[in-house]
matplotlib code that plots the C-alpha trace (Angstrom):
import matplotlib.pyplot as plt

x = [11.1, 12.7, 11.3, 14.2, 13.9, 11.1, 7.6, 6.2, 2.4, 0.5, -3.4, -5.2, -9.0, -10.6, -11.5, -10.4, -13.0, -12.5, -10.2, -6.9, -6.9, -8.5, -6.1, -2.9, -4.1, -4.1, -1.3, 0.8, -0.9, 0.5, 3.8, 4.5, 7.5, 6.7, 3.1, 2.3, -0.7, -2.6, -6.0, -6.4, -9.5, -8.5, -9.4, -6.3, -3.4, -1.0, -0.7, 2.3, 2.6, 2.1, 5.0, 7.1, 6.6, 7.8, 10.2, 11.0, 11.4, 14.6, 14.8, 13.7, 10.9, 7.1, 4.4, 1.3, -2.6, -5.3, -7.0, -6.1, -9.0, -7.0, -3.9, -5.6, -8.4, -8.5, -7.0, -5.2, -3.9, -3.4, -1.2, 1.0, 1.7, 2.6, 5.0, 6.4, 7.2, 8.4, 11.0, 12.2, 12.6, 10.0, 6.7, 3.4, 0.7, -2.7, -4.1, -8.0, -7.2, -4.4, -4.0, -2.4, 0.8, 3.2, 5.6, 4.1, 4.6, 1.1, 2.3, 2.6, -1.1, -2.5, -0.5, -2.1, -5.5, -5.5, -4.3, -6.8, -9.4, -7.2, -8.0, -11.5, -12.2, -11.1, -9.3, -12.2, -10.6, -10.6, -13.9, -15.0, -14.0, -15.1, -18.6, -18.5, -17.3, -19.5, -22.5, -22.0, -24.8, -22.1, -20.3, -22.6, -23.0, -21.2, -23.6, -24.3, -22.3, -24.1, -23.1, -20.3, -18.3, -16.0, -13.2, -10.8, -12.4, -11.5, -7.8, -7.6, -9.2, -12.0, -15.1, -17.8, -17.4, -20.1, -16.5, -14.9, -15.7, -16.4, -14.5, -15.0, -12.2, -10.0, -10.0, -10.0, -7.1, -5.4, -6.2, -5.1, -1.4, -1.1, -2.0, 0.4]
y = [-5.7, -5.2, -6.3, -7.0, -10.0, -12.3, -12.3, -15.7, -16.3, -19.4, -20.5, -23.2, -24.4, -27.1, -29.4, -30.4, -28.8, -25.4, -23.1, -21.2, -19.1, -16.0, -16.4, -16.6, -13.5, -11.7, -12.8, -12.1, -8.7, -8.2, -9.0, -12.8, -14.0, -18.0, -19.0, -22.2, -23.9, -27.0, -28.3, -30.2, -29.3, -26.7, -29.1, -31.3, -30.6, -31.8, -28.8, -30.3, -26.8, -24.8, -26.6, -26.1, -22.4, -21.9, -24.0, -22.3, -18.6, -16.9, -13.5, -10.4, -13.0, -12.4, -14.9, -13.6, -15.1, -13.8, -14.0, -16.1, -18.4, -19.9, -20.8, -21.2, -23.3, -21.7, -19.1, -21.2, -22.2, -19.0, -17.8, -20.9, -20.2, -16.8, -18.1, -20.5, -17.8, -15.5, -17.8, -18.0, -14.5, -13.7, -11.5, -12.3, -10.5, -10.9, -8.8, -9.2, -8.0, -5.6, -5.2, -8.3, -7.4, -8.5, -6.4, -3.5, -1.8, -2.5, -6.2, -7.0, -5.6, -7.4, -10.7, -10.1, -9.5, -12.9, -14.4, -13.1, -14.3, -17.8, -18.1, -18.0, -15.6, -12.6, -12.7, -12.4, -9.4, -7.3, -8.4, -7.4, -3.8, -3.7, -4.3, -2.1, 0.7, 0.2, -0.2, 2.1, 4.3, 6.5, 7.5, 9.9, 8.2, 9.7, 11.8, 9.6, 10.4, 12.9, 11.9, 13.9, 12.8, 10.1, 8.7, 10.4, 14.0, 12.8, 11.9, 15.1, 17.6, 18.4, 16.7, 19.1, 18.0, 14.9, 13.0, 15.9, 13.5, 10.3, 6.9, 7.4, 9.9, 7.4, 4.8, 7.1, 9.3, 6.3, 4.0, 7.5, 7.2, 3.8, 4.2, 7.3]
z = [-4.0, -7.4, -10.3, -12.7, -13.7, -15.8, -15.5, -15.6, -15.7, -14.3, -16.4, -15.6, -15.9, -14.5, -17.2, -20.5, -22.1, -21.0, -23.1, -21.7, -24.5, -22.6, -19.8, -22.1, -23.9, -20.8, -19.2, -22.4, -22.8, -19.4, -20.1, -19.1, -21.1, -20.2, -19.3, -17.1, -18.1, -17.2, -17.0, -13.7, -10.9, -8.8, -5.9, -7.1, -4.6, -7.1, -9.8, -11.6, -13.9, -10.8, -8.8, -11.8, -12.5, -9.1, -8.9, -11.8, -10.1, -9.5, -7.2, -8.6, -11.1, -10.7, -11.2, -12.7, -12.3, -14.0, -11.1, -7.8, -8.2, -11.0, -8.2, -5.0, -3.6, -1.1, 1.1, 3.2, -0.2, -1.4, 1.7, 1.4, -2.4, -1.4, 1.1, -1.7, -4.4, -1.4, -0.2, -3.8, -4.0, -6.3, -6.0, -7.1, -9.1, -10.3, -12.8, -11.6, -7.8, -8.0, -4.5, -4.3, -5.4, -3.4, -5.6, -3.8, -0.9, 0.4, 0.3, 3.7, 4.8, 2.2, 2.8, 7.0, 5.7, 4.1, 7.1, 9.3, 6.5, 6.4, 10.0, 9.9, 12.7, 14.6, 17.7, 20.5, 22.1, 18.5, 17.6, 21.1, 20.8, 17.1, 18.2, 21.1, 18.8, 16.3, 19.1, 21.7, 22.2, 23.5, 20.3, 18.0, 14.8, 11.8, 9.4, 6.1, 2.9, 0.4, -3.3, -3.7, -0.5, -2.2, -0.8, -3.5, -2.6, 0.8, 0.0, -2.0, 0.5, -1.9, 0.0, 0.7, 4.5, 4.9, 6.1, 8.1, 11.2, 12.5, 12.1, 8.3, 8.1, 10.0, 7.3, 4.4, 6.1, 6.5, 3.5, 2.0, 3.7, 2.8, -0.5, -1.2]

ax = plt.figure().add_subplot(projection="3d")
ax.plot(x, y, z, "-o")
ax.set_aspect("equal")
plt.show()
């Protein structure tokens, strides 16, 4: 997606004695042009401000959260804000968990994550062979991680070896390739 056009950012607290002003700080810092803001309880399904900002979206527009436990209650919630700002055309971004940017091109694995999570449970057939691969006496178990082996040595080539095999190297090699 293109970001070309505004940045809008969305604060809220809970009750009227809690103050936005840390929130609006960072969302301006961060580049929001028009800030949402109300003080309702999260567990309120009617966010007036929140149904405004994005109503409020135009494609190309990304609304910002300074983190999503200031939009969502939940992530059920969260997943059907997403869809809302996606069917406007927009992206979402929230500055305390960067890899939900749906701006990125990580956005779709992240937006599947959360709806595995939304769902409560793995399918039984995945968590089936999860176990079984993680318990079978038949697969040799990786060699632990000495203090150097980090998972950007690992992107880079420069580990000392410790992750040269095992289903470690898998998900570094391919958080690695998804990440660039």
């Amino acid at each position: 997606m293109q970001n070309r056009g505004m940045i809008y950012g969305y604060a809220r607290v809970s009750t009227n004695s809690q103050d936005l002003a840390q929130q609006l700080a960072q969302l301006e810092a961060a580049g929001c042009t028009k800030t949402y803001r109300e003080k309702i309880s999260g567990a309120s399904a009617e966010r007036p401000q929140l149904k405004r900002a994005i109503g409020a979206l135009d494609p190309g527009d990304v609304l910002m959260v300074t983190a999503t436990d200031r939009l969502a209650r939940n992530t059920r919630d969260l997943l059907n804000i997403l869809h809302a700002v996606k069917e406007a055309g927009a992206g979402f971004r929230s500055i305390a968990e960067p890899m939900l940017d749906t701006t990125s091109q990580l956005a779709e694995v992240v937006i599947a994550v959360l709806g595995v999570a939304a769902g409560g449970q793995i399918a039984p057939d995945v968590n089936a062979t999860l176990s079984a691969s993680v318990m079978s006496p038949m697969l040799p178990r990786p060699p632990p991680l000495s203090s150097s082996a980090t998972a950007a040595s690992a992107c880079s080539g420069d580990s000392d070896g410790a992750t040269s095999s095992g289903r470690l190297t898998l998900v570094i090699g391919t958080l690695c390739d998804i990440g660039g």
